[in-house]
N, C-alpha and C positions, 0 to 999 in steps of 0.2 A: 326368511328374508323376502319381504313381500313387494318390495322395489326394487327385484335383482335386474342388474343390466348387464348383458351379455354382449362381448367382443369376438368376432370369428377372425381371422385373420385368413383369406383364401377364400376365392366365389368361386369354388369347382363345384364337382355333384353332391361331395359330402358337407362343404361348408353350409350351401347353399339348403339343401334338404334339413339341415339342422337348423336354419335360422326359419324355413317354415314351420317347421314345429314348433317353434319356441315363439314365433308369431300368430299360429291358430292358438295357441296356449295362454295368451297374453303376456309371455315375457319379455321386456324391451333386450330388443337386439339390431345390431350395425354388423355390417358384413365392411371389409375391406380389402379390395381385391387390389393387383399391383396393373391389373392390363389398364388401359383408355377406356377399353368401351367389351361389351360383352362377345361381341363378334370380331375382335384384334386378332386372332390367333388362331388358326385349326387345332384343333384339341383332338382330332382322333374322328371318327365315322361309326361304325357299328359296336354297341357292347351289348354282351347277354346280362340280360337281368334274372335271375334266380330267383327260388322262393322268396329267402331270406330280402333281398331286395324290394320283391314284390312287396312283401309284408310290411318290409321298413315306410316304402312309399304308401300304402293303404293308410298306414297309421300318422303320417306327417302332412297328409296334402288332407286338404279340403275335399270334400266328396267329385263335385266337376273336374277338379283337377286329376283327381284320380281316374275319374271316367276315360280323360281324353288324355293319358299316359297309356290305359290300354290301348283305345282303342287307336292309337296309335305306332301300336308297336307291333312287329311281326309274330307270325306264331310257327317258325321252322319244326318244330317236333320236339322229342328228346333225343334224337341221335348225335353222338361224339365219338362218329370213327376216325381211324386210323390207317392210310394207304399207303403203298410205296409208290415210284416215282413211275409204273407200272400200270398206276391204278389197281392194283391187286391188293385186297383186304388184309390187311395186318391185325387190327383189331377191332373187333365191334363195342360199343354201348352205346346202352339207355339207358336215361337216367329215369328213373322212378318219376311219375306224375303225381301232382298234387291239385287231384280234381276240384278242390275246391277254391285252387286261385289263377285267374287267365291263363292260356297258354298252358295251363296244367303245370305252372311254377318255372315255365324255361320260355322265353321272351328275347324279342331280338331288336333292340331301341336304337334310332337314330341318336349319337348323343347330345347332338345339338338340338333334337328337339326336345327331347329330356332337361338340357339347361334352359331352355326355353321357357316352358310349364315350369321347373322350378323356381324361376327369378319373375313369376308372374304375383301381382301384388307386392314386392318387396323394390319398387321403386325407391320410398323413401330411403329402406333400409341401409341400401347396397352402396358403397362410396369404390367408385374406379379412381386410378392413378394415385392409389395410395401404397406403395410397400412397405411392409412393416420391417425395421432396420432395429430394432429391438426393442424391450419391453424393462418397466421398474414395478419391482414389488412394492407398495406405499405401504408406512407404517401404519394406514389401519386396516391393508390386510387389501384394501383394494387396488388393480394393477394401471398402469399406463403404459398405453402403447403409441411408439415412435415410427414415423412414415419416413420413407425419404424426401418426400414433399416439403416437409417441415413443419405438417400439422403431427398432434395427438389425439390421446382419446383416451378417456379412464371407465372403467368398467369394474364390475365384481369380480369378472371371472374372463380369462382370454383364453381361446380354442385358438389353436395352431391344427389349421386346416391347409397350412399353404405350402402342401404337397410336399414330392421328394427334396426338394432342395430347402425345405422349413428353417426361415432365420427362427422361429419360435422353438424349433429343436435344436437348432445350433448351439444356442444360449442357457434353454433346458434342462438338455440330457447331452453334453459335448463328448460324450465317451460312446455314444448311440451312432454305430458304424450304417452308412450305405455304403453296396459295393458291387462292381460291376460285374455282375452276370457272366459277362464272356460272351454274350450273345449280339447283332445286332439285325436291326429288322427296319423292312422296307415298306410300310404302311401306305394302303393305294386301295380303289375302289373300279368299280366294271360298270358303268350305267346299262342297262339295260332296259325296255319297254317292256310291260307287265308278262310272263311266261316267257319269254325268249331265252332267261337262265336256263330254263330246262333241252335249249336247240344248242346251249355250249358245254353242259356239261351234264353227265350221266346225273340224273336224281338223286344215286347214292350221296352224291356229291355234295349236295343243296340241304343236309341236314341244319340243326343246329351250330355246331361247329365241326368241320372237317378237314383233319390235318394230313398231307403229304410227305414223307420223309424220303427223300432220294438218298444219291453218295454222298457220302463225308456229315450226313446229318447235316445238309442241307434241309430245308423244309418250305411250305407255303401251305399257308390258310385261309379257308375260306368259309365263309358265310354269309347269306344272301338278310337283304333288307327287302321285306316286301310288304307292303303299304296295303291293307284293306278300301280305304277310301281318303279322297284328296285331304288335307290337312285342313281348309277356310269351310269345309264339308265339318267335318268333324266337329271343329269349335264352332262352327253355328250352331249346330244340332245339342252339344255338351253345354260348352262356355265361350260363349259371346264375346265374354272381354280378357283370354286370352291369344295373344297374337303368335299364331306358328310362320316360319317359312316356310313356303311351297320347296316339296324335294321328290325325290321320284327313285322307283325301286332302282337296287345295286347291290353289286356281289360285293364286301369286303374281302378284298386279293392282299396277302401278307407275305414275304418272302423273308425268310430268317435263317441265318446260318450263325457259327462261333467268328469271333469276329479274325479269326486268320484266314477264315477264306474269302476273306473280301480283298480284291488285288491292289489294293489303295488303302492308304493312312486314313485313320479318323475323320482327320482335317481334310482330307480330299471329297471324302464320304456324304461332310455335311455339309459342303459347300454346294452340290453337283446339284442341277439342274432336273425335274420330273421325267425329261425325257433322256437325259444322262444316266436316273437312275433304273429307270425302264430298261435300257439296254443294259446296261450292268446286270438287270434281272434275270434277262433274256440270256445272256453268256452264261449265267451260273444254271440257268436248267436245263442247258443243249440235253440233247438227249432223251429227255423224258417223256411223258408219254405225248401225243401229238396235239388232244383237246387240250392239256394242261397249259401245254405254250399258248396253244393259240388263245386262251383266258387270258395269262397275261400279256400276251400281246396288246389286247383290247381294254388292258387299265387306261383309264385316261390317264394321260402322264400328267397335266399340271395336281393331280391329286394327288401326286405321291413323293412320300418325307421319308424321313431315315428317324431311326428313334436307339438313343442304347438303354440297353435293358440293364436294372440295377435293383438290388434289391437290400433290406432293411435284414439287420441279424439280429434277433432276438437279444433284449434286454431285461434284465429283472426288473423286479416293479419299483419303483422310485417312492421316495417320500411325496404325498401330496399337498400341493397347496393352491393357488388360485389359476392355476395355470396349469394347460392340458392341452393333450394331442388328440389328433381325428385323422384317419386316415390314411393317405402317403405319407404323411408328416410324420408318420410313426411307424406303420406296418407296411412299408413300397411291398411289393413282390413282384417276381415274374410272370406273363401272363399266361403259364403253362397249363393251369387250371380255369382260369376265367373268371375269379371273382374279387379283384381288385375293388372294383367299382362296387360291387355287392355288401363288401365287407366295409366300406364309406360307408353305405348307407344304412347299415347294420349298427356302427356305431352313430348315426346320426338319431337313432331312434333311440336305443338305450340311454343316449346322454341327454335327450330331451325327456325320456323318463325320469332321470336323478337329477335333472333342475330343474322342472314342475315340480318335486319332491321338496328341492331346497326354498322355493319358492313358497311352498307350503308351510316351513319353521321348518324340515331337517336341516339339521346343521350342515354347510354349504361343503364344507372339505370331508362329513362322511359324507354324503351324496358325489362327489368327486369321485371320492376312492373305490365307492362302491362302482362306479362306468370305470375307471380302469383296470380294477380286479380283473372285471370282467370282460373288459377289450382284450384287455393282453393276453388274456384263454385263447377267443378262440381266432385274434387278430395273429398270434405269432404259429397258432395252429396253423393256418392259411399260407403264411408265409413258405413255414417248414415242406406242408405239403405240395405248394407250386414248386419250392427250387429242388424237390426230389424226385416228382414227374418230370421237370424240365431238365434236369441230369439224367436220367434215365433215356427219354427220348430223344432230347436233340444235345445233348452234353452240354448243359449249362453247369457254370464251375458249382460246386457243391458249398454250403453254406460253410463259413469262416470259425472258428469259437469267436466268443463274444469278447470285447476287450475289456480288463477287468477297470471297473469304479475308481475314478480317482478319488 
């Protein structure tokens, strides 16, 4: 199919990384995201990028692009230990290095500049203020998708990249459960001037990622952002024409508990104010050790949300046809293990493999089926294994059976 035209539904990490590749590739592609504008919303602050990530990005960006995704990203180490609310070592690791990709395959990305560099060149592509309210299989096999705006768009083939809440799964796969965790978590950041993490908290501290667990599996986490060189430094030196914000190093500060020990309703939860939920934070870790409070003391409060954590329970593999998942839209997890994001852009790389394939003359629905065979290996792998580190350590509820096909 040598004029395939590709619909993403969703400009997060995975949409977005998908529609580069399938634009270094020459395949026509539209992204359709539901915000205004690329900066509408905080999406989060710090995430580790892994091999697998690494890899997916080496293969999808442009050589500069690629340059200044490293040289952009921190490099904490492999460490992902485990303390009590003591600071006293529960459990050590490291993870294995992979000498031969940045960071030795464990990287630590602002994720705003990561969406940044990926929606660089895809100006035309990208359509805001569009949400897709559902989609029609046409009788020759090609789809149209519906916005709330009240435009369309028809395409070969539509990705439902638009995350946990995916009207493109709702419609899909309706028998395909998300379900809440039991957890919920208070997302904030520490600015701090270059080295000074090191005068608030012991080094051990300042790995890759480092988790606390106090009473009742309450918890806080942390991981530091540290910038090698200014951002307008970088893209001069890599690539000229694309445009970073200025940001400046910080601890990602996370506090999470099951969501009975929060002394307030949901609704109370998600209403409260950054410096409402700072103190909330402050109450739930009296006690512990003396540097840990005083870190979160010093979150800036207007940075910090509430988030509930939810995750996707594995589904059997469905019949294929022009229509398909990416991502949250399919495989949510908990962040118990770290590669939500990773695992985006894992399938953004594969599915850009098997549509340069269909692109080629393979037949468009095997090249489909052959990306979801294998999403759903090692997407619901992932899954499986976040919600049973996250039950284990901090008692996230345990995954659900699956609900059977209607």
């Amino acid at each position: 199919m040598p004029d395939l035209h590709v619909i993403i539904a969703g400009g997060g990490l995975g949409g977005l990384a998908l529609a580069q590749g399938l634009h270094q590739a020459g395949i026509s592609v539209a992204v359709y995201e539901k915000d205004p504008g690329p900066a509408f919303r905080n999406q989060g602050y710090r995430i580790r990028i892994n091999s697998d990530g690494i890899t997916a990005l080496k293969a999808l960006l442009t050589p500069p692009m690629y340059e200044v995704f490293a040289a952009t990203a921190g490099t904490p180490g492999p460490r992902m230990d485990t303390f009590d609310h003591r600071l006293d070592l529960l459990h050590a690791q490291e993870l294995p290095p992979v000498p031969v990709l940045p960071g030795n395959g464990n990287l630590a990305v602002n994720r705003m500049t990561l969406r940044q560099i990926l929606l660089s060149g895809l100006d035309k592509a990208v359509h805001y203020g569009a949400r897709l309210t559902r989609y029609d299989i046409n009788a020759s096999g090609s789809v149209t998708a519906h916005f709330a705006n009240g435009t369309s768009a028809r395409g070969d083939v539509l990705i439902g990249a638009d995350g946990v809440n995916s009207a493109v799964r709702k419609q899909y796969l309706p028998e395909a459960q998300v379900v809440d965790a039991g957890l919920r978590l208070l997302y904030g950041k520490i600015p701090f001037a270059r080295n000074e993490a090191r005068s608030l908290l012991p080094p051990e501290l300042l790995g890759l990622w480092t988790t606390v667990v106090g009473p009742h599996r309450r918890f806080v986490g942390l991981a530091p952002v540290q910038y090698r060189e200014p951002m307008h430094q970088v893209t001069t030196r890599l690539a000229p024409g694309i445009e970073l914000s200025d940001d400046s190093d910080y601890l990602t500060c996370v506090f999470g508990a099951r969501r009975e020990q929060f002394p307030c309703s949901d609704a109370e939860l998600f209403t409260m104010s950054g410096g409402e939920l700072q103190a909330l934070t402050l109450s739930l870790v009296q006690g512990w050790h003396p540097r840990l409070v005083e870190a979160v003391s010093r979150q800036d409060a207007a940075s910090i949300f509430p988030v509930s954590v939810r995750t996707s329970v594995p589904v059997a593999a469905w019949e294929t046809t022009a229509v398909t998942l990416l991502g949250d839209a399919i495989h949510v997890m908990s962040p118990a293990i770290g590669v939500g994001a990773n695992t985006a852009l894992r399938d953004a790389r594969v599915l850009t493999d098997r549509l340069v394939q269909a692109a080629g003359g393979r037949p468009l629905d095997e090249a489909l089926h052959a990306y979801e065979e294998e999403m759903l290996g090692y997407g619901f792998d992932a899954v499986r294994d976040s919600a049973a580190r996250g039950h284990r350590l901090v008692g996230q509820n345990p995954l659900p059976s699956p609900r059977a096909r209607a």
